[in-house]
C-alpha positions, 0 to 999 in steps of 0.5 A: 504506466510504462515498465519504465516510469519511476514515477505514479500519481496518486491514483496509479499508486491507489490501483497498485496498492489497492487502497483508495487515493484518499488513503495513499494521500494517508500514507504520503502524509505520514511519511510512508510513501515517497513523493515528490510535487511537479507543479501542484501535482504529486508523483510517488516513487515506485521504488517507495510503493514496492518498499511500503507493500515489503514493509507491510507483508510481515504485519499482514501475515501476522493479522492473516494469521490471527484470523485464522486462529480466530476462526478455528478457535469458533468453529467457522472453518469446513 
């Protein structure tokens, strides 16, 4: 991937996002995820992969956070 490409495959965005590409075709399933096909192949937004993982920051936060509660709450942490 170039600095300049708008455009991934789904394996790109996989590595970017983290997941598996069978997730990220999850996600372009529901909707999450921007795409568009060339030929029978798919091409995702970049723009739509930085909005996903802006999205999803604050839910992860919040689980991060009961994490840790959860943890503290059990006498797991040092």
């Amino acid at each position: 991937m170039t600095p300049r490409s708008t455009e991934v495959t789904p394996t790109e965005a996989a590595v970017l996002l983290g997941m598996s590409r069978p997730q990220v075709r999850k996600l372009m399933d529901q909707g999450l995820l921007q795409f568009r096909k060339v030929g029978t192949h798919h091409r995702i937004r970049v723009s739509s992969i930085r909005a996903f993982l802006a999205s999803e920051r604050p839910r992860r936060h919040e689980a991060l956070a009961d994490l840790a509660a959860l943890q503290n709450e059990l006498g797991l942490t040092e």
